[in-house]
C-alpha positions as CSV (number, residue, x, y, z in Angstrom):
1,X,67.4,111.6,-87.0
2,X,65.0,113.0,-84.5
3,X,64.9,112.0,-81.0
4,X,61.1,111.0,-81.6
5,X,62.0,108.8,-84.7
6,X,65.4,107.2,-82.3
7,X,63.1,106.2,-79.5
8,X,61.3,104.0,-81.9
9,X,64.0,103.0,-83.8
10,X,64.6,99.6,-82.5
11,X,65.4,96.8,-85.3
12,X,66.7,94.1,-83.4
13,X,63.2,93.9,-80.6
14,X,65.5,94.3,-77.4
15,X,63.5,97.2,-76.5
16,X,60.4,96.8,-77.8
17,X,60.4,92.6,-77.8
18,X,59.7,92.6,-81.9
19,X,61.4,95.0,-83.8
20,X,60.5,98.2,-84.1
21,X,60.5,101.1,-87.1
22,X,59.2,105.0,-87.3
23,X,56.8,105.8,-89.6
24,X,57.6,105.3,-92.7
25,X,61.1,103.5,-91.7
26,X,60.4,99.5,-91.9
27,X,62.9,98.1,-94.5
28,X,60.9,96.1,-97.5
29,X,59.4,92.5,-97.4
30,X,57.3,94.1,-94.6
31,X,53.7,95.0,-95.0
32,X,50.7,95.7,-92.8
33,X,46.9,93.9,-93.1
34,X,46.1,96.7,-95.4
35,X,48.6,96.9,-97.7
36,X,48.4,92.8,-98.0
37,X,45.1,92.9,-98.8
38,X,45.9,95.4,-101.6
39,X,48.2,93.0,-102.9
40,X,45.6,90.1,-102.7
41,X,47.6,88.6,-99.8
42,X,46.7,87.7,-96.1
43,X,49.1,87.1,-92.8
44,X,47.8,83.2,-93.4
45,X,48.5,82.2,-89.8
46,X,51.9,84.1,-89.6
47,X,52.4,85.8,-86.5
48,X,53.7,89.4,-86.1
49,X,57.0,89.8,-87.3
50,X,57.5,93.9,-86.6
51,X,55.9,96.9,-86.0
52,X,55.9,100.5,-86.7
53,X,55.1,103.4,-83.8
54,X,54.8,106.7,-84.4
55,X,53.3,110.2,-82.3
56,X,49.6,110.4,-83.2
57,X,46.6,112.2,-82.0
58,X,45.8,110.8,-78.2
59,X,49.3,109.2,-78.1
60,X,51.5,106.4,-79.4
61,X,50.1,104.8,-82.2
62,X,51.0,101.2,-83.5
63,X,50.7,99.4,-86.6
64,X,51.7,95.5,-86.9
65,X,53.9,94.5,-89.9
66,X,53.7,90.9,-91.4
67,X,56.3,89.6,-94.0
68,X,55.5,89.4,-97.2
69,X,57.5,86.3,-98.2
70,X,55.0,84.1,-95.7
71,X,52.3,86.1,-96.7
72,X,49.8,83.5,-98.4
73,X,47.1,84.3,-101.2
74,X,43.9,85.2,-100.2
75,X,41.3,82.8,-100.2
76,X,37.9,83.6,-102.8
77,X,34.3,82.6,-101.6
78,X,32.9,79.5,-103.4
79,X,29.4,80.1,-105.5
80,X,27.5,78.9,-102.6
81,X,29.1,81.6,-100.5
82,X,28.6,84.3,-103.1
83,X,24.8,83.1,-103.1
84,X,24.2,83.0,-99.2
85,X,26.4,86.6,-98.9
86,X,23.7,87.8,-101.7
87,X,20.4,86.5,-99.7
88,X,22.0,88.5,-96.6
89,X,22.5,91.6,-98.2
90,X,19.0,91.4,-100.1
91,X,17.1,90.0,-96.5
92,X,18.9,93.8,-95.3
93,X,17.1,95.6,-97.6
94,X,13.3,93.9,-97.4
95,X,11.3,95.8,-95.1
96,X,9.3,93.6,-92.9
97,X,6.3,95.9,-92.7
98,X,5.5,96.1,-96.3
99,X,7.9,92.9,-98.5
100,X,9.7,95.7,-100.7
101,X,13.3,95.1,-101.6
102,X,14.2,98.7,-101.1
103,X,17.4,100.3,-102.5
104,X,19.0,101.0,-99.0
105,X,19.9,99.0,-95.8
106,X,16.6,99.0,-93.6
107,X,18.1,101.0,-90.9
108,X,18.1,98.6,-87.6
109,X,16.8,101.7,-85.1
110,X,13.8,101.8,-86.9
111,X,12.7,97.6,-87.9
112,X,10.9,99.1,-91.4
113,X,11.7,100.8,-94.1
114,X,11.8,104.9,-94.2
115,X,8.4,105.1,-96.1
116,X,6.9,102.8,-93.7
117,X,8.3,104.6,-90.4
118,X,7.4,107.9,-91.9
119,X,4.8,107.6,-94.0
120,X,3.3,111.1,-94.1
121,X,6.5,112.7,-94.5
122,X,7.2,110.3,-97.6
123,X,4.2,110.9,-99.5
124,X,4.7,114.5,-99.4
């Protein structure tokens, strides 16, 4: 084992104060936000039961582990949420200069729509 991998080798949290893996080291029934989301789970309240460290660029890196056994199922929006989540994302893409639902995000630095903001370079 390398020296890097035994100073963050520390199951029991005594140095550390949760216990603590290497990259690629925590045992199973461990999982991060990521890889719970992947598996259609969420932490559900849980709090953080480990964490892996490993040498990165700019320094120590971390990454929090939840278990999997608490992990609880995630939640799916109603239709009323789908519907209001749908008006959002359509009000992003109305210019405000000229009504059109465009087929991009209006960006936010400019307030209109790119044929709008640039209108002779457009029509060319």
């Amino acid at each position: 084992m390398s020296r890097i991998r035994a100073a963050f080798h520390d199951p029991d949290g005594t140095r550390h104060g949760i216990p603590t893996y290497w990259w690629k080291g925590a045992p199973p029934g461990y999982a991060t936000r990521r890889q719970l989301t992947a598996a259609g789970l969420r932490p559900g309240g849980q709090p953080i039961a480990a964490q892996v460290l490993w040498q990165g660029v700019g320094g120590i890196r971390t990454a929090y582990l939840y278990r999997v056994d608490l992990a609880a199922p995630k939640r799916t929006a109603t239709p009323a949420q789908r519907a209001a989540i749908g008006k959002a994302l359509t009000a992003r893409r109305t210019c405000r200069v000229c009504r059109q639902v465009r087929p991009y995000f209006i960006p936010r630095s400019l307030g209109e729509c790119l044929a709008c903001a640039y209108p002779q370079e457009v029509a060319a």
